[in-house]
Steps between C-alpha positions, in 0.01 A plus 500: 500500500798701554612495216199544288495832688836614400410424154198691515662752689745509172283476283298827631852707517573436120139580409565840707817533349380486128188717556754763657723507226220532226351801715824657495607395134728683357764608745767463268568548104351269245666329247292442128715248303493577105566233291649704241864757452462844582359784246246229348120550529396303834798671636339826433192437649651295788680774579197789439265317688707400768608839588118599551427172698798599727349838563164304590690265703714748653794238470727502199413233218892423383531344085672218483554373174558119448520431147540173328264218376249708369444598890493146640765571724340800620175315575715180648654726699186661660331211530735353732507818711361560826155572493455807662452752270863653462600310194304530217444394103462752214313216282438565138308329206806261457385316856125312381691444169785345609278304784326363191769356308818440745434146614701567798577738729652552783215696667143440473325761288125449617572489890891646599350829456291719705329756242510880617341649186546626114663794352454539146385392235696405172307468169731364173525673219512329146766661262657442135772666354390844391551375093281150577184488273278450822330820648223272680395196704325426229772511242750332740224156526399529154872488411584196735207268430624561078825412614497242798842509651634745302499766740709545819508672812759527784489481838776494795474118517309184506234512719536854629129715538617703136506135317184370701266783418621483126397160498154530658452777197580221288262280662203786472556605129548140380868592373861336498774736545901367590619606778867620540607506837808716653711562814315798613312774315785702335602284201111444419474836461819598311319224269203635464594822400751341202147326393628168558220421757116572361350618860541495868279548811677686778427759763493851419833632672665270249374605193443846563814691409492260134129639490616876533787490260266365239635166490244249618113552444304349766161339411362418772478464865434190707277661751096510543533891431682709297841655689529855632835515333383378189145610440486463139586099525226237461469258735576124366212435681297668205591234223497216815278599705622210797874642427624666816860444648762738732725497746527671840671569813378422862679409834501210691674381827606201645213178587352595866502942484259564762184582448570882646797497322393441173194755541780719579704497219178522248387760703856702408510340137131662455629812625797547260264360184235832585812756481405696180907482407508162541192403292621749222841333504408133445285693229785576315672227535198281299338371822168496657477568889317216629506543911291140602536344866638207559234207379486727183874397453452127620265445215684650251806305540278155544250599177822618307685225577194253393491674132849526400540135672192434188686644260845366516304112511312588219756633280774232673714799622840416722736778705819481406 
C-alpha cells in the first residue's frame, strides 16, 4: 500500500509539473527548424513569421536551418525532440509527398508530429517557354493527347510534390507527358528556358523573375481561384474543373505538445498571419495566407498524404 502511494504521490507531482510548465510556456527562446539553406522561400517566411510570433510570445523564435533530404532531416530531427514546445518543424508541401512515396522513414509522418497550424498557401503555376506554341490549358492537352509522350516536363525529382501534381494533371486531362527529373529546381529551369522542356508546374517565387523578363508565359494556375499576383491567369481548374494542387507551409512540433502549449503557439502563429505586412508579403511572394488551427493542419497532411499516395500507385511512381 505504501508503495502504491508513492506512485500516486509521483504520479500527481509530474501531472503538476507538466501543467506548470504549459501555463508558463515560453520562458525561453524557440527554435523553428527549416528544412531548407538560407535566402530560399520557407526561409523567408520562417523567418517573417517567426519574428511576429516572437513578439506574441514575448520570447525570441531563433531560425535554424537544417537542410538536406528534401527536409527529412529537419523533420527527423524534430520529431525526436523533446516535446515541449521549444523545438519546432517549419514543414512544407515536400512532407505529405514524401510520406506518400518514401517506403521508409525514420520518423513516422502521421503520428511523430504534434500539428500547431498552417501558414500559407502555395498554388503552382504552369509555364512554357515564352516561344512554345501553347498560350492555354487548352492548347497544352490538346497538344499532348495528339502527341502521347511526346511532351515533357521537369521536376526536382522522382516522387517530389512538383512531379506528383504533374501527374495527377495527367490523370485528369487523360494525357501522357515524360517526365524528366533533376537534382533540384535550377537545371529544370535553365532547361526550360533553352526550350528543351515543353512545360513545368512550380510555385510562383520560382518562376516569377523568368515571367517579368519576358521569358516564360504562364498559363495557368493550380489553385481554385485566380492569384492576386497574377490576376489575368486562368485557373486549370477552368478546362478541369476537379484540377486543384499547391503546396504550403505550416508548423508542427514534436508527438505529445501539450494541449496549452499547442493552443499557444497557434494562438501566436494566428497573430503574426493577421499583421497587414505579413499577409502582403507572402502576397508577393505567390502565396496565400491560410491561418487554420491545429485539426485544420492534421487533416491536411492525412487527406494530402491519401491523394498523392493515389497517384503515385496509379501511375506506378517510385522516389529516388
Amino acid at each position: 500500500m505504501k508503495h502504491l502511494i508513492r506512485i500516486l504521490l509521483a504520479l500527481s507531482f509530474l501531472c503538476a509539473a507538466a501543467q506548470a510548465s504549459a501555463q508558463t510556456f515560453p520562458d525561453r527562446p524557440v527554435t523553428l527548424v527549416v528544412g531548407f539553406a538560407p535566402g530560399g522561400n520557407a526561409d523567408i517566411v520562417a523567418r517573417l513569421v517567426g519574428q511576429k510570433m516572437s513578439e506574441a510570445l514575448r520570447q525570441p523564435v531563433i531560425i535554424e536551418n537544417k537542410g538536406g533530404a528534401g527536409g527529412l532531416l529537419a523533420s527527423e530531427a524534430v520529431a525526436k525532440s523533446p516535446a515541449d514546445g521549444y523545438r519546432l518543424l517549419l514543414v512544407s508541401g515536400a512532407f505529405p509527398a514524401q510520406a506518400a512515396v518514401l517506403p521508409k522513414l525514420s520518423f513516422d509522418p502521421q503520428n511523430d508530429f504534434s500539428w500547431v497550424g498552417t501558414i500559407v498557401s502555395y498554388p503552382l503555376v504552369v509555364v512554357v517557354p515564352a516561344a512554345s506554341p501553347f498560350r492555354s490549358i487548352d492548347d497544352l492537352i490538346r497538344a499532348a493527347r495528339a502527341n502521347p509522350g511526346k511532351l515533357n516536363y521537369p521536376s526536382p525529382g522522382n516522387g517530389s510534390l512538383f512531379h506528383l501534381a504533374t501527374e495527377v494533371f495527367g490523370a485528369e486531362a487523360k494525357v501522357d507527358m515524360t517526365h524528366v527529373p533533376f537534382r533540384g529546381g535550377a537545371q529544370q529551369l535553365t532547361e526550360l528556358l533553352a526550350g528543351r522542356l515543353d512545360v513545368m508546374f512550380d510555385t510562383y517565387s520560382v518562376v516569377q523573375p523568368s515571367l517579368a523578363a519576358g521569358r516564360l508565359r504562364a498559363i495557368g494556375v493550380t489553385s481554385p481561384e485566380r492569384l492576386a499576383s497574377m490576376p489575368d491567369v486562368p485557373t486549370v481548374a477552368q478546362s478541369l474543373p476537379r484540377y486543384e494542387a499547391s503546396s504550403f507551409l505550416g508548423i508542427a512540433g514534436p508527438a505529445g505538445l501539450p494541449a496549452a502549449t499547442v493552443q499557444t503557439l497557434n494562438a501566436a502563429l494566428r497573430s503574426a498571419l493577421s499583421d497587414a505586412g505579413v499577409r502582403q508579403r507572402l502576397v508577393e511572394l505567390g502565396g496565400t495566407p491560410w491561418p487554420g488551427s491545429p485539426s485544420d493542419m492534421a487533416s491536411h497532411i492525412r487527406d494530402s498524404t491519401a491523394r498523392w499516395k493515389s497517384i503515385a500507385t496509379a501511375r506506378q511512381i517510385k522516389a529516388d
